[in-house]
SEZAKE-814547 format. One record per residue (C-alpha): residue number from 0; residue in three letters; x, y, z. Coordinates in Angstrom, 3 decimals, always signed. Layout:
# residues N
   pos   code          u          v          w
   NUM    ALA          X          Y          Z
...
This chain:
# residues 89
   pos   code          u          v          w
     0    UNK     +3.380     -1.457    -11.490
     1    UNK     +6.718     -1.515    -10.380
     2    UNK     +8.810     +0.493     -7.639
     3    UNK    +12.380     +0.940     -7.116
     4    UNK    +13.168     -0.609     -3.504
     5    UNK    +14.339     +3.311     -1.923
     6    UNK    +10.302     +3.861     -2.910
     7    UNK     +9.301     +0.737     -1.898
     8    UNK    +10.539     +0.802     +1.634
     9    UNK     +8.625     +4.794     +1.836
    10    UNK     +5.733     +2.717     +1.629
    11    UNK     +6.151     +0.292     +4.531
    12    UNK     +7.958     +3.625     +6.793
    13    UNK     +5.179     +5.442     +6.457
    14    UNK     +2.631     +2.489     +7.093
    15    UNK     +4.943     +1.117    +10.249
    16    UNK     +4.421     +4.138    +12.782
    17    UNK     +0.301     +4.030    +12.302
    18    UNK     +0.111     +0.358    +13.508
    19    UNK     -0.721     +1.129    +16.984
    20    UNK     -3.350     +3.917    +15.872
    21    UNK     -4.957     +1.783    +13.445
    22    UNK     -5.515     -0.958    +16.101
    23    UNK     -7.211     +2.136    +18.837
    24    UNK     -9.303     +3.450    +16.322
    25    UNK    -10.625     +0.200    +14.358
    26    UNK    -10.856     -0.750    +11.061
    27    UNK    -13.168     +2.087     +9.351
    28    UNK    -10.866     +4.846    +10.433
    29    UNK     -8.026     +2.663     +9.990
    30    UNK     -8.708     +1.895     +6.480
    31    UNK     -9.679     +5.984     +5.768
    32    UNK     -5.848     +6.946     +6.761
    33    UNK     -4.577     +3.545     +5.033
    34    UNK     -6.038     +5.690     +1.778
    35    UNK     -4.615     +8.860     +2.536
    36    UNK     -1.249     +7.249     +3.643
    37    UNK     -0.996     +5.342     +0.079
    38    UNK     -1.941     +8.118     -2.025
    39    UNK     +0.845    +10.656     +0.031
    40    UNK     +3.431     +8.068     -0.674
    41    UNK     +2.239     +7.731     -4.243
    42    UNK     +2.248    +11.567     -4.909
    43    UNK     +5.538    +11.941     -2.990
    44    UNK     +7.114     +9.133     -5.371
    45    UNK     +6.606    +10.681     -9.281
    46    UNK     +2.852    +11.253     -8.635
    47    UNK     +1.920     +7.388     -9.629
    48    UNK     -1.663     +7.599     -7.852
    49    UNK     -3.688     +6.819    -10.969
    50    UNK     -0.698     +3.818    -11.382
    51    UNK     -2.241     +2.765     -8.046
    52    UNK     -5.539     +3.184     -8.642
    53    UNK     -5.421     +0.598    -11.713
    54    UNK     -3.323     -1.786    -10.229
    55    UNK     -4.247     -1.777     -6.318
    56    UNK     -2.688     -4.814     -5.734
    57    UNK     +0.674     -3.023     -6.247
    58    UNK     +0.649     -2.614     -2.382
    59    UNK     +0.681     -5.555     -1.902
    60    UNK     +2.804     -6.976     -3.865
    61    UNK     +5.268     -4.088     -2.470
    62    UNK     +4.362     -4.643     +1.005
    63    UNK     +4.771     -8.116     +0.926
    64    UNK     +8.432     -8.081     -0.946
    65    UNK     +9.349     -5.157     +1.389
    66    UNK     +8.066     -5.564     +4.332
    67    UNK     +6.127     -8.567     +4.940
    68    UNK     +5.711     -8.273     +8.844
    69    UNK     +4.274     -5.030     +8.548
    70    UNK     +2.050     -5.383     +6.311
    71    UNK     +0.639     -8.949     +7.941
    72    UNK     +0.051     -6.428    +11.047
    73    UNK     -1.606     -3.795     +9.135
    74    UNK     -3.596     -6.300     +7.600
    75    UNK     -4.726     -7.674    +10.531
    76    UNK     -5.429     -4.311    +12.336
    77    UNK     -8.001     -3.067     +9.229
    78    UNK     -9.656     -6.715     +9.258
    79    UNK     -8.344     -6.872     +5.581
    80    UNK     -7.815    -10.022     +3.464
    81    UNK     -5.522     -7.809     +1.313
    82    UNK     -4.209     -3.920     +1.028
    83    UNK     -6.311     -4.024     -2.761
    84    UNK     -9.626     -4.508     -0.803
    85    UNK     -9.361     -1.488     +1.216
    86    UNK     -7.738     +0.678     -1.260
    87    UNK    -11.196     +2.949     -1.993
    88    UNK     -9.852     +6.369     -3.386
């Protein structure tokens, strides 16, 4: 799966401004609202949530293209090796 880079950079906005929160609250609840932040950027971007779903390592390829700093935060805040292993839902 592919994303134009408008879409792509919706992905690592809305990802940025829960860095802090995901650090506070730990990895469990961090990785619950890493879910729910994917799939509102998915539906928000031509509904491509099943897309997603069958190619979770979209995110990171996305993430890493896009916004590379980010994502090696996030990453680090969920205790995640990757954005695929904690995509559940």
């Amino acid at each position: 799966m592919q994303v134009e880079d408008p879409v792509a950079q919706k992905l690592c906005d809305a990802i940025s401004p829960q860095l802090s929160d995901w650090r506070v609250q730990g990895p469990t609840l961090g990785r619950v609202a890493l879910n729910i932040t994917v799939h509102e950027w998915a539906a928000q971007n031509g509904g491509i949530n099943l897309a997603v779903l069958g190619d979770k390592s979209s995110v990171d390829r996305i993430t890493t293209k896009t916004c590379s700093g980010v994502r090696d935060e996030a990453l680090q805040a969920l205790e995640l090796p990757d954005f695929a292993s904690g995509i559940a839902f």
